[in-house]
C-alpha positions in Angstrom: 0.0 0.0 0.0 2.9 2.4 0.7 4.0 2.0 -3.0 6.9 -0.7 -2.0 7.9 -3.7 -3.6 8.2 -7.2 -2.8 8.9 -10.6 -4.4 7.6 -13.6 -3.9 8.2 -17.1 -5.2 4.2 -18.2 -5.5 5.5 -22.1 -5.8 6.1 -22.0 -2.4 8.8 -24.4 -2.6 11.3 -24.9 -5.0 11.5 -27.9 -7.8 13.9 -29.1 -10.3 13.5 -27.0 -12.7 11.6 -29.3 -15.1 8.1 -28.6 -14.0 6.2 -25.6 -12.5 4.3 -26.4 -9.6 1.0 -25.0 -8.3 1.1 -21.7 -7.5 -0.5 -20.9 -4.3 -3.2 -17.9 -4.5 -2.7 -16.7 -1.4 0.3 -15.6 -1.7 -1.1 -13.2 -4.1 -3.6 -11.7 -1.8 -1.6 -8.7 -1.4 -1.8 -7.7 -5.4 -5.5 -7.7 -5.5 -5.8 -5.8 -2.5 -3.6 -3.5 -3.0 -4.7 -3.5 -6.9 -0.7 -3.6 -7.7 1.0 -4.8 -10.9 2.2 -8.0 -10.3 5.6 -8.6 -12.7 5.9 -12.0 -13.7 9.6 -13.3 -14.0 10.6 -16.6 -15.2 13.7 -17.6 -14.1 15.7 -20.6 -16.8 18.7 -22.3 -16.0 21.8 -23.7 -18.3 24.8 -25.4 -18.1 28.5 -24.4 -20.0 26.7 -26.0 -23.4 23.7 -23.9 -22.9 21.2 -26.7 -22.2 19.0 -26.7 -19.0 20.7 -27.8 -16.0 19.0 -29.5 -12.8 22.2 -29.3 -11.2 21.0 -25.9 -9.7 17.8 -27.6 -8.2 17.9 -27.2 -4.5 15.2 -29.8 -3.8 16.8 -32.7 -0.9 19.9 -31.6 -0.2 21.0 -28.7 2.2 21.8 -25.5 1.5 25.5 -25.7 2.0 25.4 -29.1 -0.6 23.4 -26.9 -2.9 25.8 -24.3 -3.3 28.7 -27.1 -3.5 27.3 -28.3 -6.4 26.4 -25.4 -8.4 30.3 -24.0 -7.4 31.8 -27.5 -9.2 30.4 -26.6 -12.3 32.7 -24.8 -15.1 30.1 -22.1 -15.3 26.2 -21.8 -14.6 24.0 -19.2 -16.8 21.2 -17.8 -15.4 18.4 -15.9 -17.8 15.8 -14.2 -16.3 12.5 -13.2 -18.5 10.6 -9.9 -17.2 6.9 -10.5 -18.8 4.6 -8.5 -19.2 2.6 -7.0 -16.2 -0.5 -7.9 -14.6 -2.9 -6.1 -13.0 -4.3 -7.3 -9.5 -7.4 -4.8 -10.0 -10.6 -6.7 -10.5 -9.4 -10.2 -10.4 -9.5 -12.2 -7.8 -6.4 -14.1 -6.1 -6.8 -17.5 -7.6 -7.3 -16.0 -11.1 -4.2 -13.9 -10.8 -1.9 -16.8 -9.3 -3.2 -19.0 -12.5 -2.8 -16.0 -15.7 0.6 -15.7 -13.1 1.9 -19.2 -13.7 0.2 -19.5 -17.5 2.4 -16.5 -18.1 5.8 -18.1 -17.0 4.8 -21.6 -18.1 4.1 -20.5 -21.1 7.9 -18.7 -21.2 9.5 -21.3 -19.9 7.7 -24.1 -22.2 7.2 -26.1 -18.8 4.0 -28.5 -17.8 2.1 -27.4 -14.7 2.1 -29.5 -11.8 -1.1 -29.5 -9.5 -1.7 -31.8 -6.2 -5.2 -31.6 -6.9 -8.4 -30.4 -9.0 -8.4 -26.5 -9.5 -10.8 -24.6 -8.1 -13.5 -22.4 -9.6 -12.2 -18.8 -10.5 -15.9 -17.8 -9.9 -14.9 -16.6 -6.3 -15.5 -12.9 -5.4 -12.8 -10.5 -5.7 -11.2 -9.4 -2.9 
């Protein structure tokens, strides 16, 4: 509300990098309330031969092993994509989180994971 600006990583966990999971509506609460643009940015990682890596997963193993293995690598690119705004005004959070993760799915050329049925986007807006 007082014009600053935060991120937030809507998967609320993190994966290997060969799926997008779920991304959890609530998290996006504070866009539609606030009626803020949310920036969508999809985050693709490769290797020295410029094919997508895993290796920078951080999914079962600690931080510290994490970091080991991205440093043992001869070099690690990271490209982020800034898409297009969205506006939280008159949506509601579910329908935001969903045009949200269409948006980086769609950038990314990734599947979307989801643990179970979706839910109506019929709610009110908040």
């Amino acid at each position: 509300m007082a014009g600053d600006r935060i991120a937030i990583f809507p998967e609320g966990t993190t994966s290997d990098g060969t799926h997008l999971l779920h991304f959890h509506a609530s998290l996006l609460q504070f866009a539609v309330a606030s009626k803020a643009l949310v920036y969508p940015i999809a985050v693709h990682y490769r290797d020295a031969l410029d094919q997508p890596t895993t290796v920078t997963a951080y999914v079962d193993v600690s931080i510290a092993q994490s970091l080991q293995l991205i440093l043992q690598q001869p070099s690690c690119h990271v490209e982020l994509t800034f898409l297009d705004p969205l506006h939280g005004e008159q949506k509601n959070r579910r329908e935001l989180a969903r045009l949200t993760e269409q948006a980086i799915s769609h950038q990314l050329a990734l599947p979307i994971v989801r643990k179970g049925p979706e839910k109506s986007f019929d709610l009110p807006i908040e």
